[in-house]
N, C-alpha and C positions, 0 to 999 in steps of 0.2 A: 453450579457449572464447574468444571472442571479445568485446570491450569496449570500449565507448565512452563516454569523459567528456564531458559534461551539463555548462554552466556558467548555474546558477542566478540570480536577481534576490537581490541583496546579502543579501536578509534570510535565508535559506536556505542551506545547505549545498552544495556540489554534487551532483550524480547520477553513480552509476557505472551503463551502463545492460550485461546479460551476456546474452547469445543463443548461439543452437549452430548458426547460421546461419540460420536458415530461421525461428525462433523468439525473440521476447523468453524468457529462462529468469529473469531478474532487474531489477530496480531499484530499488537501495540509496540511500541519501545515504550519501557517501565515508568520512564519517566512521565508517559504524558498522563492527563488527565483521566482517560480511562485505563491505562495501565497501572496506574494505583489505586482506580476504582476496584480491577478484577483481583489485585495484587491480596486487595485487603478482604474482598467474597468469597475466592474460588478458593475450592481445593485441589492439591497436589493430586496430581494421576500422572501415569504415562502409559496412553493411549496407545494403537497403533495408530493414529490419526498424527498424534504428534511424535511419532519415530516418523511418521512419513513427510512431515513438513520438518522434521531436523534433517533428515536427506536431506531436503531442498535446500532449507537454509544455508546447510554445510556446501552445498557443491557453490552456491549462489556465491560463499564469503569464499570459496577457493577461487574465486575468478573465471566460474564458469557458468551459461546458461543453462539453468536443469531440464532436463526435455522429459520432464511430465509436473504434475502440477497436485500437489494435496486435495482430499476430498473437502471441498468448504462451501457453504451455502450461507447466503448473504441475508441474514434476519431481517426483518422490520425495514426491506428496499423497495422506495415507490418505482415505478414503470420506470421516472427521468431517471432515478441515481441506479439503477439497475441497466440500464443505458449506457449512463456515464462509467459505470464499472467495465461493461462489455469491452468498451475504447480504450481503457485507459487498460485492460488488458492487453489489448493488442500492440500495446506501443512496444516495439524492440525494445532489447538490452542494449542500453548507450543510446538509447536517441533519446529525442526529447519532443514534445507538443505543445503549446501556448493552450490556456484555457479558452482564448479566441479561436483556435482551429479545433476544438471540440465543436462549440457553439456552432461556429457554421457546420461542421459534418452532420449534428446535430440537424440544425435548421434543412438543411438539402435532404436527409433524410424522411423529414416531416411535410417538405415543398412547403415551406414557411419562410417570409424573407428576411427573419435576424431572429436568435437565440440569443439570448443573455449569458454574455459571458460569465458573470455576476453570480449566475443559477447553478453555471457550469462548476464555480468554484466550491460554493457551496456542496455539491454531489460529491466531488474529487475532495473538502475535508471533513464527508461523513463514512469518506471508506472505512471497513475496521477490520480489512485483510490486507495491511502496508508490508510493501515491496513484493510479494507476492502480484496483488494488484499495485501495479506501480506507478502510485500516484506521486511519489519525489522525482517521476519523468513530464509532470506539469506544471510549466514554467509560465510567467508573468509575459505579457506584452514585452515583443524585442528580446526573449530570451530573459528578460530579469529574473532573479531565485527572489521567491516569494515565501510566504509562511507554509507551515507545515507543521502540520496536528503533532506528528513525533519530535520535533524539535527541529527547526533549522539549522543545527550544526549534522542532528543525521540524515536530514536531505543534502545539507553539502558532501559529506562523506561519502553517501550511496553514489550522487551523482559524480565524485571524485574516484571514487572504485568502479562504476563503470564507462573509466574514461573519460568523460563529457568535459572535465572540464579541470585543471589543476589546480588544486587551491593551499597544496600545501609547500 
């Protein structure tokens, strides 16, 4: 697989960004578990796949929503987390969603009367296109910041850069 290192604005980790050429297949911060899985597999390229998700990244860390989106395809997603990716795409820049208000969309979708929130979380920390798919815009019951695959200090960041919420 092929890999390109991302160098972030100080307050953030870096990106490790994974493609199969033709394709974003990932986008980790370095630090996490499988960003130094791919750190230590992949090899150095630069794709146009990853010149086109450095656009995004770059307009995203300038403060601005990028209005188009890198080619990526989501590997090894069952029907539910391919689901939960769809939503958790759709969330705006600066909002935020409770893994409880997946679950019911979810559920009403299906005409089922409760989703597991529980399932919901689990979908939202097998993404492996973060921020992109903006899973650090889903939050705990009552708004609480919960865990995150990339590290909870760059979910507080992202959601402190886009506004949501001051933390510093």
């Amino acid at each position: 697989m092929d890999i390109f290192l991302y160098s972030t604005p100080s307050e953030f980790d870096d990106i490790i960004l994974v493609a199969d050429g033709d394709y974003l297949t990932g986008l980790y911060f370095i630090q996490s578990q499988e960003g130094k899985r791919y750190l230590k597999d992949g090899q150095e390229a630069d794709l146009p796949v990853f010149q086109d998700t450095r656009r995004w990244l770059n307009s995203y860390f300038s403060g601005h929503q990028p209005n188009f989106t890198p080619r990526y395809r989501l590997d090894n997603a069952t029907s539910f987390r391919r689901e939960v990716s769809d939503i958790m795409y759709g969330i705006p820049y600066g909002k935020t969603v409770t893994y409880g208000e997946i679950a019911t969309q979810i559920a009403e979708r299906h005409g089922v009367e409760k989703m597991s929130a529980q399932a919901v979380g689990g979908a939202v920390g097998w993404n492996p296109i973060c921020i992109i798919i903006p899973c650090h815009r889903v939050m705990g019951a009552n708004g609480k910041l919960t865990g995150y695959t990339g590290g909870i200090n760059n979910k507080t960041a992202l959601l402190h850069h886009e506004g949501i919420f001051n933390i510093f």
